[in-house]
C-alpha atoms as one frame of an Amber mdcrd trajectory, in Angstrom:
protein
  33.050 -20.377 -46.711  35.116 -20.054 -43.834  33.580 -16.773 -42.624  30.413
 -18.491 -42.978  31.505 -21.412 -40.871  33.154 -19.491 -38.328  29.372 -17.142
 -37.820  27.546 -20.747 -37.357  30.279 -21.975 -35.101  29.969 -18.565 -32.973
  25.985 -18.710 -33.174  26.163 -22.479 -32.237  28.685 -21.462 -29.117  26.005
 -18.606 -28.334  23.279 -20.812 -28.495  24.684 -23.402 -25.974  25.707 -20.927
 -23.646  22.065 -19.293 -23.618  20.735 -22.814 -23.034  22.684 -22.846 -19.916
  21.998 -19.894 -19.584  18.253 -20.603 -19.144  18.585 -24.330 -17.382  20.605
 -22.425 -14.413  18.073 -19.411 -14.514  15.135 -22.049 -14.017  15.435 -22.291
  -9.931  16.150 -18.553  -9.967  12.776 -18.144 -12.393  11.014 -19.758  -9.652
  12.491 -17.729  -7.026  11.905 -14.510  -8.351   8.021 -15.803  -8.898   7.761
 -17.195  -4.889   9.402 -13.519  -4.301   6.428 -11.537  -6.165   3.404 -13.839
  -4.927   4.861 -13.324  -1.592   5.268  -9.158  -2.415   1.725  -9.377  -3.628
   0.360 -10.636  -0.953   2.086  -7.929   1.465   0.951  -5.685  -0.908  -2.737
  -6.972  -0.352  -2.500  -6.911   3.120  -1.244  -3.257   3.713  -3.871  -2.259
   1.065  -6.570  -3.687   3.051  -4.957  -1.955   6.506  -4.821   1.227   4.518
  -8.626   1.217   3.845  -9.216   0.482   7.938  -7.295   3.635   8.645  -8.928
   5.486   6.550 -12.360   4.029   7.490 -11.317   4.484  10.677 -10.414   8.223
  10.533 -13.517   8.937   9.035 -15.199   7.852  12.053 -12.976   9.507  14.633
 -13.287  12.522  12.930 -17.055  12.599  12.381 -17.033  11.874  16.542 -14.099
  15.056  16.770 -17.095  16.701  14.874 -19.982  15.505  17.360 -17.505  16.582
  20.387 -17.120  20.132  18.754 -20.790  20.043  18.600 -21.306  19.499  21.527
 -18.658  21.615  23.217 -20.259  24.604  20.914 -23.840  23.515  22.681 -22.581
  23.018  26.050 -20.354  26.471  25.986 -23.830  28.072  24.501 -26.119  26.652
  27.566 -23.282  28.024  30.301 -23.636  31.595  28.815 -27.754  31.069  28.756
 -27.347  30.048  31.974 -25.134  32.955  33.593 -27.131  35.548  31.766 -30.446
  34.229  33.721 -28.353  33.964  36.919 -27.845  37.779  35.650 -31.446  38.781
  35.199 -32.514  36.844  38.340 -30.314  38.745  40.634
């Protein structure tokens, strides 16, 4: 009987000490939840800046593309134009 009373005692002592336990966690419970609504929304934003860079690489290199293009075009019309200089003279 006094093993038995000695367990309860012990689970009693446990169980007092986890309710304190859990009163002085409450302000740290709502800490830690302030803490991952404010990581979320820093999350949120650097998602949505993520999707702007890559929107706006797309674009910049769709106009590197265009320049290349053009460059290719512009290189093509100055050796056009040189060979009819050529044929001219």
């Amino acid at each position: 009987m006094e093993n038995f009373l000695e367990k309860f005692q012990r689970l009693q002592d446990y169980l007092e000490n986890s309710e304190v336990a859990w009163n002085e966690a409450g302000p740290i419970h709502h800490i830690l939840i302030d803490i991952i609504d404010r990581l979320n929304k820093k999350i949120a934003k650097m998602s949505s800046t993520c999707r702007k860079f890559r929107r706006r690489s797309a674009e910049i290199t769709h106009q590197l593309g265009l320049i290349e293009e053009l460059s290719s075009n512009v290189n093509s019309s100055i050796v056009i134009a040189q060979d009819n200089r050529r044929r001219l003279k």
